[in-house]
RODO-2510 file (C-alpha; in nm, 4 decimals, decimal comma):
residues 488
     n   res          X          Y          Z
     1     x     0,0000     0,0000     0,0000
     2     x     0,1139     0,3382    -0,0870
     3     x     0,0284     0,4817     0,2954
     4     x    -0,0287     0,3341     0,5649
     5     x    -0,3957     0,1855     0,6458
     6     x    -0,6047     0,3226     0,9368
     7     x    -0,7836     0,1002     1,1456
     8     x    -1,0514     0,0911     1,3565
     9     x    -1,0997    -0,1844     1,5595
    10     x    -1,4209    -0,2214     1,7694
    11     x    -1,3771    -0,5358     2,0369
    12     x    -1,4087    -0,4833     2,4417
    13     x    -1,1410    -0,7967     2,4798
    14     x    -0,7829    -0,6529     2,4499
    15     x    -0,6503    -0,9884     2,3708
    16     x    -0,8640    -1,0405     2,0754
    17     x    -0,7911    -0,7075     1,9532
    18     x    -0,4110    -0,7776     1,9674
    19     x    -0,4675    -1,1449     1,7415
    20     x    -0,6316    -0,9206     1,5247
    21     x    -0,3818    -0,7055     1,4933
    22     x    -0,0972    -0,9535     1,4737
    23     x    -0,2701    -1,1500     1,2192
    24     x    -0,2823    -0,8200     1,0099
    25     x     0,0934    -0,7932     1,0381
    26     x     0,1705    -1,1109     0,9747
    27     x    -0,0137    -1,0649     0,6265
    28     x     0,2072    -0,7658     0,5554
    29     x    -0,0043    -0,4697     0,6371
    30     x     0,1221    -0,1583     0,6785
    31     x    -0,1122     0,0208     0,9379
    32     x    -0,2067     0,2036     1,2328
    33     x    -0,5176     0,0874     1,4398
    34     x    -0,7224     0,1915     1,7136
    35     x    -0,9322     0,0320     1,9675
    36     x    -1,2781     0,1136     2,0752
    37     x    -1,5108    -0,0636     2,2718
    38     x    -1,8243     0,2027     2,3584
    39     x    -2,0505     0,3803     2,0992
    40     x    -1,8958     0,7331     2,2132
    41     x    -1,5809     0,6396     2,1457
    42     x    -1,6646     0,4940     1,8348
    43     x    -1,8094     0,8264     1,7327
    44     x    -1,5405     0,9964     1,8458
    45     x    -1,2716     0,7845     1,6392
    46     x    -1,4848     0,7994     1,3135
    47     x    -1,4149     1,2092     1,3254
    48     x    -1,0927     1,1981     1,4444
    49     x    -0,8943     0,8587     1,2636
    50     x    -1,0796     0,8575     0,9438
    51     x    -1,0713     0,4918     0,9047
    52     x    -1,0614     0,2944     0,5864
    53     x    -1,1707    -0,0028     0,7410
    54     x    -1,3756    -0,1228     1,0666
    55     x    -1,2913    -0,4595     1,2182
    56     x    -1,6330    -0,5043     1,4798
    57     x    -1,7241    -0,7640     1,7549
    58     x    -2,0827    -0,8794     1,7320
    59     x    -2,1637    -0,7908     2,0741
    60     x    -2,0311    -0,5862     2,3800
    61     x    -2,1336    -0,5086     2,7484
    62     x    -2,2514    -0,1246     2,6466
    63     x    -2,2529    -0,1150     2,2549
    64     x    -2,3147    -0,3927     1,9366
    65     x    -2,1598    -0,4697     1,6188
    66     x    -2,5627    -0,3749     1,4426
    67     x    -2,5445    -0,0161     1,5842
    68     x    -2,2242     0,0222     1,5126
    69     x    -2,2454    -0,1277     1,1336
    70     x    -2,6143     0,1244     1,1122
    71     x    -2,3834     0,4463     1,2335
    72     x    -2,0875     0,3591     0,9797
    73     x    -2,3136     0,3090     0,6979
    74     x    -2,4880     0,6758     0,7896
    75     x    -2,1794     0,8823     0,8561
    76     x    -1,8922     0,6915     0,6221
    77     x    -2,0982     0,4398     0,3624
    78     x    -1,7989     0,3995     0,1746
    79     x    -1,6021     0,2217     0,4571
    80     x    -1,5986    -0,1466     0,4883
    81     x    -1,6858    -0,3174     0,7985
    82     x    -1,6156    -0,6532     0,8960
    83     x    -1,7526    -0,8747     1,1706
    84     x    -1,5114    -1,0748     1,3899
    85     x    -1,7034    -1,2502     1,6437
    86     x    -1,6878    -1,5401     1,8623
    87     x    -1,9736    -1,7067     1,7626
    88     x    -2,2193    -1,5969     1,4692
    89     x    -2,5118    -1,7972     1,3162
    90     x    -2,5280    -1,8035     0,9537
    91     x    -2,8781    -1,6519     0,9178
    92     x    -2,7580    -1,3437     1,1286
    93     x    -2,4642    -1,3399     0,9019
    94     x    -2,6807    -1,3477     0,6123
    95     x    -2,8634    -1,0451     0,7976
    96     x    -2,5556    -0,8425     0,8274
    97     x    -2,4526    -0,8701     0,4790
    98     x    -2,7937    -0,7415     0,3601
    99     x    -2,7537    -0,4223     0,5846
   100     x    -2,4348    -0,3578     0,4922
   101     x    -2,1975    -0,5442     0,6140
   102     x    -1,8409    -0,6319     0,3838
   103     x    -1,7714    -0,9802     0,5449
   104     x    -1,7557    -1,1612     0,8516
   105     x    -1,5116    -1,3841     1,0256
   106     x    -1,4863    -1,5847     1,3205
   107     x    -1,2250    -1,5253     1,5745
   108     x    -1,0722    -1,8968     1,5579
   109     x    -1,0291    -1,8377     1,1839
   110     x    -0,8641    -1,5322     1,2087
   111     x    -0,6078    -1,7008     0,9113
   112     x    -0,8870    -1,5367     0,7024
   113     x    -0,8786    -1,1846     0,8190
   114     x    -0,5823    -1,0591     0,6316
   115     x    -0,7357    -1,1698     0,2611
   116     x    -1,0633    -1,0474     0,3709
   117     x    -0,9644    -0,7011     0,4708
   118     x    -0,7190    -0,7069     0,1193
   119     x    -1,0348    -0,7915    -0,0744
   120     x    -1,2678    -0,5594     0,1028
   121     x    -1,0047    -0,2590     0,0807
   122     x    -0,9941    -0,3582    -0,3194
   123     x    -1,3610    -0,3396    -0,3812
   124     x    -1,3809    -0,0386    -0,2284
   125     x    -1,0694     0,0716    -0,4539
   126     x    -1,2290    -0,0195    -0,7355
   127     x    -1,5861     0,1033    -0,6192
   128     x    -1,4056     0,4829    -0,6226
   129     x    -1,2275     0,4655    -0,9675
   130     x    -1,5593     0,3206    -1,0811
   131     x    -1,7188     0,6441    -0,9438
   132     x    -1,4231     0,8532    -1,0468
   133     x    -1,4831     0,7243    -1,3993
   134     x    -1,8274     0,7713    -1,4134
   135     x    -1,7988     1,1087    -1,2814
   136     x    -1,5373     1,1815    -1,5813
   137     x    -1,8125     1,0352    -1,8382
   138     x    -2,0747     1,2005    -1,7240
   139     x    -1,8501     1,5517    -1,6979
   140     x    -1,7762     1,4773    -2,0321
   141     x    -2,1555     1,4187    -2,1852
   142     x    -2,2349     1,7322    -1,9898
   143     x    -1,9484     1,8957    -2,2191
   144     x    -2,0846     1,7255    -2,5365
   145     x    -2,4390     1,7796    -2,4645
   146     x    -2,3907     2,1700    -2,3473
   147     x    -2,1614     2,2348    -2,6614
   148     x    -2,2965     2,0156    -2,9377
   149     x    -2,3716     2,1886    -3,2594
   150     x    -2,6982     1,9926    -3,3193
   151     x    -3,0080     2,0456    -3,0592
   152     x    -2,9741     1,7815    -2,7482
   153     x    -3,2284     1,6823    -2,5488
   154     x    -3,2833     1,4731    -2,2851
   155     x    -3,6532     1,3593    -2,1605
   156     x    -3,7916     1,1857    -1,8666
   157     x    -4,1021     0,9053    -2,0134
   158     x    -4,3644     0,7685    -1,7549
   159     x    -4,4758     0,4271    -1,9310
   160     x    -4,7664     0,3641    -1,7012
   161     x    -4,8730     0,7158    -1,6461
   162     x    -4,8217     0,8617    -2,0099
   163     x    -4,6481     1,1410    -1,8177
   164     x    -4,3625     1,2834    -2,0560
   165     x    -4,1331     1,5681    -1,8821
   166     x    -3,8331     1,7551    -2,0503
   167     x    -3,5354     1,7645    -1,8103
   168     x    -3,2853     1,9060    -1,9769
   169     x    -3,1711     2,0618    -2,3426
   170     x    -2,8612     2,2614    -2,4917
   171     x    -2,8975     2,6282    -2,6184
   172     x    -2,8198     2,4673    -2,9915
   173     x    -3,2140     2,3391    -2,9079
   174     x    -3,3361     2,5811    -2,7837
   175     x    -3,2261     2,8224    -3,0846
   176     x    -3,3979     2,5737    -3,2635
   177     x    -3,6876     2,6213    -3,1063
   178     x    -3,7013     3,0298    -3,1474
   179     x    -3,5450     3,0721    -2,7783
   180     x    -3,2484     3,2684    -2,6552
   181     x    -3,0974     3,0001    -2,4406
   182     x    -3,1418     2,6964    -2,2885
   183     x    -3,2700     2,8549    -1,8912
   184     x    -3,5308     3,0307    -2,1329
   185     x    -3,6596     2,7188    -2,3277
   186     x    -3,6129     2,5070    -1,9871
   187     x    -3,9969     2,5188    -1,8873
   188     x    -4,1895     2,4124    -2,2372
   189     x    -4,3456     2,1150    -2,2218
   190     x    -4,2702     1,8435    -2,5033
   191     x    -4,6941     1,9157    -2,6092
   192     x    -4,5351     2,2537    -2,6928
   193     x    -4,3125     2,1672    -2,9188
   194     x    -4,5624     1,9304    -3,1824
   195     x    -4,7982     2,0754    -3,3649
   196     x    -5,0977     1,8481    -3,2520
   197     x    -5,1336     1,5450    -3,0295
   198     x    -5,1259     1,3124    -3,3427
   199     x    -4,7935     1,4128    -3,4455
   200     x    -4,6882     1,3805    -3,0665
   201     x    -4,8474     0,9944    -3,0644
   202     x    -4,7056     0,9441    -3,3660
   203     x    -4,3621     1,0086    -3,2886
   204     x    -4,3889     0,8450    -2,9026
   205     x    -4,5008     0,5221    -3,0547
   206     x    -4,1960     0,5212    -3,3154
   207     x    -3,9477     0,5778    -3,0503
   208     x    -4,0671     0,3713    -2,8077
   209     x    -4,1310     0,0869    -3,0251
   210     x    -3,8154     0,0952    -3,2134
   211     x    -3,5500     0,1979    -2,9291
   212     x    -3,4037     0,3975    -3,1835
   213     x    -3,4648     0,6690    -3,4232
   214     x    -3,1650     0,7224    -3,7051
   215     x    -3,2465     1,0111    -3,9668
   216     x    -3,6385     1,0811    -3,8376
   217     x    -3,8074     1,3838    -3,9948
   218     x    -4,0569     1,5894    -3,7502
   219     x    -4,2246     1,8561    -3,7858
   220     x    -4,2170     2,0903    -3,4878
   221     x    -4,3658     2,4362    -3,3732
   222     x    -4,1650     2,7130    -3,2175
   223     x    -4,1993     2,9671    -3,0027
   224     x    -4,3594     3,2384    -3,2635
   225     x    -4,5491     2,9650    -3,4141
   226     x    -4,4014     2,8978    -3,7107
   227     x    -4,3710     2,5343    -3,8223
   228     x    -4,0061     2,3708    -3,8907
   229     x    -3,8821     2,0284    -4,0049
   230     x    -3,6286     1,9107    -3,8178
   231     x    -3,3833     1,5654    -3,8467
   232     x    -3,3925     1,3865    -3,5438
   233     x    -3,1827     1,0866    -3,3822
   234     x    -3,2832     0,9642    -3,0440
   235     x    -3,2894     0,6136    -2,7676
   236     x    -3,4559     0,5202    -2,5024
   237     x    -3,2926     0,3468    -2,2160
   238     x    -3,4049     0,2815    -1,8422
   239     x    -3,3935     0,4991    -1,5913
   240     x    -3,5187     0,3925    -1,2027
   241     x    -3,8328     0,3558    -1,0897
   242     x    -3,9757     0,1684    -1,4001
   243     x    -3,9296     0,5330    -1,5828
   244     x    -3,7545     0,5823    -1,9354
   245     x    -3,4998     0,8269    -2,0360
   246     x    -3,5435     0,9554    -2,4396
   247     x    -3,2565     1,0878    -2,5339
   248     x    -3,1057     1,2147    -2,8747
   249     x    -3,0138     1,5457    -3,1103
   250     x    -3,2349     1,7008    -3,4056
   251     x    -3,1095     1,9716    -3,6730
   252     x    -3,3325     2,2436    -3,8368
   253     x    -3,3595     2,0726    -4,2498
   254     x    -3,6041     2,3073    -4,2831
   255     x    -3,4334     2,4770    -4,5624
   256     x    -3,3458     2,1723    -4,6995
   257     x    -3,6394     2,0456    -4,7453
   258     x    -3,7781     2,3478    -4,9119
   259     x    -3,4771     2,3384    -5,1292
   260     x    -3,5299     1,9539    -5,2277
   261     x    -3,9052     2,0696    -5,2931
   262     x    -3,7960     2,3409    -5,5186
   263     x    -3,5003     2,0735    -5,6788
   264     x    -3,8071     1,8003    -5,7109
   265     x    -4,0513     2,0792    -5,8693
   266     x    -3,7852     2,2023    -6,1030
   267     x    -3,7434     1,8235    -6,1644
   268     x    -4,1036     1,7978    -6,2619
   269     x    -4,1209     2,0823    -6,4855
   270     x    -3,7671     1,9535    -6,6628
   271     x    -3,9646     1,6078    -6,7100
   272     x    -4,3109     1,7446    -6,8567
   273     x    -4,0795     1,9835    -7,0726
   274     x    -3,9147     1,6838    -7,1905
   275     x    -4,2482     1,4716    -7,2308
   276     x    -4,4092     1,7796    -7,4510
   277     x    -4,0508     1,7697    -7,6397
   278     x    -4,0717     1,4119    -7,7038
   279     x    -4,4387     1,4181    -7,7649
   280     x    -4,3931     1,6913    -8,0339
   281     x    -4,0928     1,5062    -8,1763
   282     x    -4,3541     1,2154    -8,2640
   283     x    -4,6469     1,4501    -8,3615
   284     x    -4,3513     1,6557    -8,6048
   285     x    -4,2733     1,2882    -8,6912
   286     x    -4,6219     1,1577    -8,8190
   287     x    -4,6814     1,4604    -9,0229
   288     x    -4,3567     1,4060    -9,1789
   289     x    -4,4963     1,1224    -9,2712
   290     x    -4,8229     1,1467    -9,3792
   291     x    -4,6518     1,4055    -9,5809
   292     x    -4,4370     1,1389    -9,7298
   293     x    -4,6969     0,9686    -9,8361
   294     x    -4,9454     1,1617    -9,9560
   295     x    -4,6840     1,3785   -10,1604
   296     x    -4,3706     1,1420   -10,2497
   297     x    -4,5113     0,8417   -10,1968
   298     x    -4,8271     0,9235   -10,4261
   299     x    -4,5958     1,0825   -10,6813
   300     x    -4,3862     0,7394   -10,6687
   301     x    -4,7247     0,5833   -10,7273
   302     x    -4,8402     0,7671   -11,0313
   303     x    -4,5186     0,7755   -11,1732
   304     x    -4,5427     0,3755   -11,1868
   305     x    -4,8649     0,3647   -11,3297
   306     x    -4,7363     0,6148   -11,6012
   307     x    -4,3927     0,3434   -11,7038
   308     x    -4,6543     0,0931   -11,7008
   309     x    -4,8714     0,2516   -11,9548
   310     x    -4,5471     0,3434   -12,1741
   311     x    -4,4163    -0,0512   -12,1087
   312     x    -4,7288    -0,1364   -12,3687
   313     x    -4,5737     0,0906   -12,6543
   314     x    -4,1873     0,0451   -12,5553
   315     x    -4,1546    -0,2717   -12,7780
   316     x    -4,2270    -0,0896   -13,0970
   317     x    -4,0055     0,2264   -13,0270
   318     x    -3,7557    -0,0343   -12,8601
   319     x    -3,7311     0,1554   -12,4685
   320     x    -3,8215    -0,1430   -12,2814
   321     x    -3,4829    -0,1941   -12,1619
   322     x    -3,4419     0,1728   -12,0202
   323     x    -3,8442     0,1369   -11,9179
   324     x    -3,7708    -0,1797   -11,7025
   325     x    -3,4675    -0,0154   -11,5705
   326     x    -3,6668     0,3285   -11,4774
   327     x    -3,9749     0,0710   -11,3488
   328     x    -3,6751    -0,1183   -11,1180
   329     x    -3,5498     0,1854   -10,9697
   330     x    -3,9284     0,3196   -10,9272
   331     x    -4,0515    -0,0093   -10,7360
   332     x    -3,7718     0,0501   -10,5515
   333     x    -3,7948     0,4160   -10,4735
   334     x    -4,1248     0,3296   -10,3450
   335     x    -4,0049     0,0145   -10,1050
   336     x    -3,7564     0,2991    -9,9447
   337     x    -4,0119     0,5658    -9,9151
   338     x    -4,2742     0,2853    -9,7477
   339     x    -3,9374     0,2277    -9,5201
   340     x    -3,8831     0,5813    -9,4157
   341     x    -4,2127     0,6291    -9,3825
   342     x    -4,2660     0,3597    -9,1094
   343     x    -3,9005     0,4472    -8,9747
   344     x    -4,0432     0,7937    -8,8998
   345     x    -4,4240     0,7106    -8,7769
   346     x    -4,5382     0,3647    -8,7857
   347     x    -4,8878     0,4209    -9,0256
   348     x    -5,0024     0,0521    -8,8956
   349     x    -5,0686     0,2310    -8,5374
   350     x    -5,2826     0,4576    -8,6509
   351     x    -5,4311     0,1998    -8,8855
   352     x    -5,4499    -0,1043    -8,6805
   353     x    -5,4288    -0,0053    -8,3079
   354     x    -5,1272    -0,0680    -8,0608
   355     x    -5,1522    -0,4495    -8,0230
   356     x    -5,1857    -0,5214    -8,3480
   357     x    -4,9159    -0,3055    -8,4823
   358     x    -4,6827    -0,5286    -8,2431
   359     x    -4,8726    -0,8633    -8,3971
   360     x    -4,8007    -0,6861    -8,7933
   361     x    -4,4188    -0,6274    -8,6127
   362     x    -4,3513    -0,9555    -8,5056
   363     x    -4,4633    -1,1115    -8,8557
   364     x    -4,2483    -0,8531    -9,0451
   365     x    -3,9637    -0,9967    -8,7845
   366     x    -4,0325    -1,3349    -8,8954
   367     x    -4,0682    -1,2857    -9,2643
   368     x    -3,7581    -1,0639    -9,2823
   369     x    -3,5078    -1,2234    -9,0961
   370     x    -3,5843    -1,5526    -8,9940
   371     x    -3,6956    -1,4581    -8,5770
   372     x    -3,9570    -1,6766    -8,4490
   373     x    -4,1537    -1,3326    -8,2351
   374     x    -4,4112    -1,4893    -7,9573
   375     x    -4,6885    -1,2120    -7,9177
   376     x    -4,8933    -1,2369    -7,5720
   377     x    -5,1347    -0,9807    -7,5654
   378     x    -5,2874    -0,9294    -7,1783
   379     x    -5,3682    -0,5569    -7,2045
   380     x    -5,6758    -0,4978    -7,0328
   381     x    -5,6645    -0,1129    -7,1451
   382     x    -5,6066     0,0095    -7,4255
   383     x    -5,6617     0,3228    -7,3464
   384     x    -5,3151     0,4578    -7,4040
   385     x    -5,1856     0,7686    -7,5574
   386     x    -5,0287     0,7471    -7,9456
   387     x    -4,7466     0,9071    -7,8244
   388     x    -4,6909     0,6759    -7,5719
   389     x    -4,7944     0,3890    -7,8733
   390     x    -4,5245     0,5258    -8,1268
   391     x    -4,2257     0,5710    -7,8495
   392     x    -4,3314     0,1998    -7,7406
   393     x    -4,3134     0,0636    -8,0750
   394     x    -4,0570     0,1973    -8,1631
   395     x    -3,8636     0,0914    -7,8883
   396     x    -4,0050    -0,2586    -7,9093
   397     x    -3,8684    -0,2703    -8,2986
   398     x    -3,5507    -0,1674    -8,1880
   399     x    -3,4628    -0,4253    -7,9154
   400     x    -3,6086    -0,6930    -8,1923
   401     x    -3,3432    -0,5547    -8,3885
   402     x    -3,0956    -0,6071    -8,1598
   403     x    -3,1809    -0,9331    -8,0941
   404     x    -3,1646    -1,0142    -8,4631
   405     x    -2,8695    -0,8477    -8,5105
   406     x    -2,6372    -0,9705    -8,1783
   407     x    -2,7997    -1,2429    -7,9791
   408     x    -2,8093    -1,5595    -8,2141
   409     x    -3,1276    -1,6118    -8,0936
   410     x    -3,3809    -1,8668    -8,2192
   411     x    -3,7249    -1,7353    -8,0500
   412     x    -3,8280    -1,3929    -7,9082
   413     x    -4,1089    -1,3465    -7,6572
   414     x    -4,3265    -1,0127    -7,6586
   415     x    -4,5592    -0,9844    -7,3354
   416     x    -4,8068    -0,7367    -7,2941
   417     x    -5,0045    -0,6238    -6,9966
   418     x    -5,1440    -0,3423    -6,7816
   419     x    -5,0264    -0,2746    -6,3937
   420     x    -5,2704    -0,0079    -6,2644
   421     x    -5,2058     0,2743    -6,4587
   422     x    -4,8879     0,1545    -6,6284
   423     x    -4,8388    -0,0292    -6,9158
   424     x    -4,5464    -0,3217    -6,8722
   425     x    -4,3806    -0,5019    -7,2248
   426     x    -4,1749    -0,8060    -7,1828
   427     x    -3,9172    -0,8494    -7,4339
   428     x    -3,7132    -1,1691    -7,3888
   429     x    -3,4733    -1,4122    -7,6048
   430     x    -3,3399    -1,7289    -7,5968
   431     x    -3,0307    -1,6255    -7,7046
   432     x    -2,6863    -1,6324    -7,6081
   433     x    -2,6935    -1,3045    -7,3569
   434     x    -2,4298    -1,0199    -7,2981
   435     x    -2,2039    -0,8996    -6,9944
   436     x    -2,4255    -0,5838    -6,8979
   437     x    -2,1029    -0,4053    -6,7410
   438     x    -1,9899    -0,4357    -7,0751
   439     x    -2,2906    -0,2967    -7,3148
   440     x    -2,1946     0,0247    -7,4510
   441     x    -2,5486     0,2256    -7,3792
   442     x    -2,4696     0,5437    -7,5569
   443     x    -2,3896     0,3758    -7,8906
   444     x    -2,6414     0,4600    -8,1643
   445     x    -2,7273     0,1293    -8,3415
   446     x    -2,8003     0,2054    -8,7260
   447     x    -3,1580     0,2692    -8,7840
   448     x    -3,2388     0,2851    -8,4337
   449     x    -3,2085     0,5072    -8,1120
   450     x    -3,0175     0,3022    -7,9028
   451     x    -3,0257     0,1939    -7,5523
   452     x    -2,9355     0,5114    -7,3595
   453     x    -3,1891     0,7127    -7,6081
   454     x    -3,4563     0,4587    -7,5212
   455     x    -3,3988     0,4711    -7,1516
   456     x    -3,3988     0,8267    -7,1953
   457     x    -3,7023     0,8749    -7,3631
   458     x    -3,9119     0,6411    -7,1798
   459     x    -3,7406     0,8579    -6,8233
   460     x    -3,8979     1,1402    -6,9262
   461     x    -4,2517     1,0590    -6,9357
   462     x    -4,2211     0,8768    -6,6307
   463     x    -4,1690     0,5037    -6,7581
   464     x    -3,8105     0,3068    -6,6671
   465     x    -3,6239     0,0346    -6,8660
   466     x    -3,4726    -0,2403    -6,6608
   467     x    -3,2241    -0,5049    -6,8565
   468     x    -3,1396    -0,8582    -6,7010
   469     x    -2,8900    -1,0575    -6,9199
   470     x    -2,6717    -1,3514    -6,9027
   471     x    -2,5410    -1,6096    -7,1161
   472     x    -2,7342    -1,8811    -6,9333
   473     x    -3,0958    -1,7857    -7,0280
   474     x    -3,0389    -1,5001    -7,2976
   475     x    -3,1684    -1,1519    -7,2300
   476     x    -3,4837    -0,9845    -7,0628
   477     x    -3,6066    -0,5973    -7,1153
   478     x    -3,8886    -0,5163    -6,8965
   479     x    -4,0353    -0,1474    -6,9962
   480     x    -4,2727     0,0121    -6,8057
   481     x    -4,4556     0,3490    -6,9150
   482     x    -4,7394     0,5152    -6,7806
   483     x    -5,0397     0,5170    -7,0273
   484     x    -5,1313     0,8695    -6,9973
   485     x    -4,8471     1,1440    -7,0219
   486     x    -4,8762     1,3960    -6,7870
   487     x    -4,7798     1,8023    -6,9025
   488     x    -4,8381     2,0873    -6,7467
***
């Protein structure tokens, strides 16, 4: 021991006293003792030697080990006491413990004393760092609480009463909270701070349900009234007395979240502006084409008629090599303008109707390049805008294209249906697949708008495009577009 120990020994019998203390010795302590054997001299050496431990008989002619174990436990609870008695049941030793007591010992197994005074001087050792420790903690928290940058708060929840009192916040909170400081915000009641009971409900049963809030968005009410959001992480952990402690910090988003409102209705404008772009792209598109045909394409038609007429006299003014030459590159002419013309707006939509446009597709698949197309038609509505119609087929031709043109595939398999008010197409392939980390989405294939320009267009009037690919079970496209376009 760093200093010597100071005992106080409480026995009427001189001779015991002196075992005890040579027992002590021979154990190695370094100490000073002093006898007592009434209560005011007990008293007396509790103010005057300080002890840091209390060797006690059971019982004496004028005073007892149980009054003298109640005083020590009043005036010094952080001293150890241990009985050394003559003769001690184990029930009252049982009883001793419970009040207080550190140990007890008999006097013919005083062998024992020495470890039990070392062990009872260690507990209470490590008793005060324990205390010193928590005092540092909590001096600590206090710091961190008092200076954090966020709002801390710390309230006091009564589960069987309801009861929920605010015991302490920082002046970050109570900023928050449109008050000068934390003594001026110290009084509002947690009612004062939610805007109705609801909202107060709402939050109590989160937090007490889940232990633990992360990222939580409130809305709160401060002083002057006006309404704030606020981010808020909080626990709960026990307190005494069956009561729970809610603890945690919250931040003022509120301009945040009026500045992701403002990003998200920028957003929407950017989308509908997009929509109306696309939208106009395909109603520029189909008037380019009907202009096609009803110009070009009729003047292609006449024109043929007109060779054919002359193809009767060319054998007797001898032009019916040139005229079969000027008929071939008419016919053909035609077949390119037909082309462009569907390139640019499909007719057969307007014609024929959405699902059977796909159906006149899948045989012009087959017919031209050797694709066995599998049409499933579960569209319940067909209530769908033509805009919607052309960007679809058009993006169905293209990944048909694609499948012709890169997955060696056999069969192809076109689903249709309707989810609410979204309109989902299937396209799928037994083919041989691709590495999707390695697809190059912004290429342009020829004739077609690609991937990324098909994702894109399908973004901005709300639909998505989701790919699934491997060289196991070929390739899937799942597109999913809202039926009605939305503009403002």
């Amino acid at each position: 021991m760093s200093k010597r120990l100071r005992i106080l020994i409480l026995e009427d019998v001189l001779t015991d006293a002196e075992l005890m203390i040579e027992e002590l010795k021979e154990s190695g302590m370094d100490f000073v003792s002093k006898r007592v054997a009434t209560k005011a001299a007990f008293l007396n050496a509790l103010d005057d030697l300080h002890p840091d431990i209390i060797l006690a008989d059971y019982s004496l002619p004028s005073f007892d080990g149980i009054s003298a174990l109640k005083i020590t436990v009043e005036k010094c609870p952080d001293t150890p006491l241990i009985f050394v008695s003559g003769a001690l049941g184990e029930e009252m030793a049982i009883e001793l413990l419970k009040k207080g007591a550190t140990d007890y010992i008999l006097k013919d197994r005083l062998t024992r004393l020495g470890p039990a005074v070392s062990r009872a001087l260690k507990e209470v050792e490590e008793r005060n760092e324990r205390r010193r420790a928590e005092k540092e903690s909590d001096t600590l928290y206090r710091q961190f609480f008092q200076n954090c940058v966020a709002g801390t708060f710390r309230t006091i929840y009564n589960p069987s009463t309801g009861d929920i009192r605010r015991i302490d916040c920082n002046d970050a909170l109570a900023r928050i909270l449109g008050y000068d400081n934390r003594e001026d915000a110290i009084n509002i009641t947690i009612k004062d701070m939610f805007i109705s009971d609801h909202d107060l409900n709402t939050y109590m049963d989160s937090i007490l349900n889940k232990k633990i809030l992360k990222n939580f968005h409130l809305i709160l009410k401060r002083r002057d009234g006006k309404h704030i959001w606020v981010l808020l992480n909080a626990n709960v952990r026990t307190y005494k007395d069956g009561l729970l402690i809610i603890e945690g910090t919250m931040v003022d988003v509120s301009q945040w979240v009026e500045a992701e409102k403002k990003l998200m209705d920028i957003n929407e404008q950017l989308r509908s502006l997009a929509a109306e772009l696309v939208m106009t792209e395909e109603r520029e598109r189909r008037q380019i084409s009907l202009d096609l045909h009803d110009n070009i394409g009729q003047t292609l038609a006449l024109t043929k008629i007109k060779i054919d007429s002359l193809q009767e006299l060319s054998s007797t003014y001898g032009f019916t090599t040139i005229l079969d030459q000027i008929q071939d590159l008419i016919s053909q002419s035609i077949r390119q303008t037909r082309s462009l013309i569907t390139e640019i707006s499909p007719s057969v939509l307007y014609e024929l109707g959405f699902a059977e446009a796909l159906e006149w597709l899948s045989e012009q698949i087959e017919t031209q390049h050797g694709l066995k197309v599998i049409l499933k038609n579960d569209l319940k509505n067909r209530d769908i805008d033509k805009e919607v119609q052309v960007l679809l087929f058009r993006a169905v031709r293209e990944l048909l294209l694609n499948i012709v043109k890169h997955a060696k595939a056999s069969r192809s398999y076109i689903t249709l249906h309707t989810a609410g008010e979204n309109i989902l197409i299937s396209v799928k392939d037994n083919g041989i697949g691709f590495d999707k980390a390695n697809i190059n989405v912004t290429k342009k294939e020829s004739g077609g708008f690609g991937l990324l320009s098909m994702q894109e267009r399908l973004k901005y009037i709300g639909g998505l495009l989701e790919i699934k690919s491997g060289k196991e079970y070929g390739t899937s496209v799942k597109l999913v577009v809202p039926r009605k376009i939305k503009t403002k």
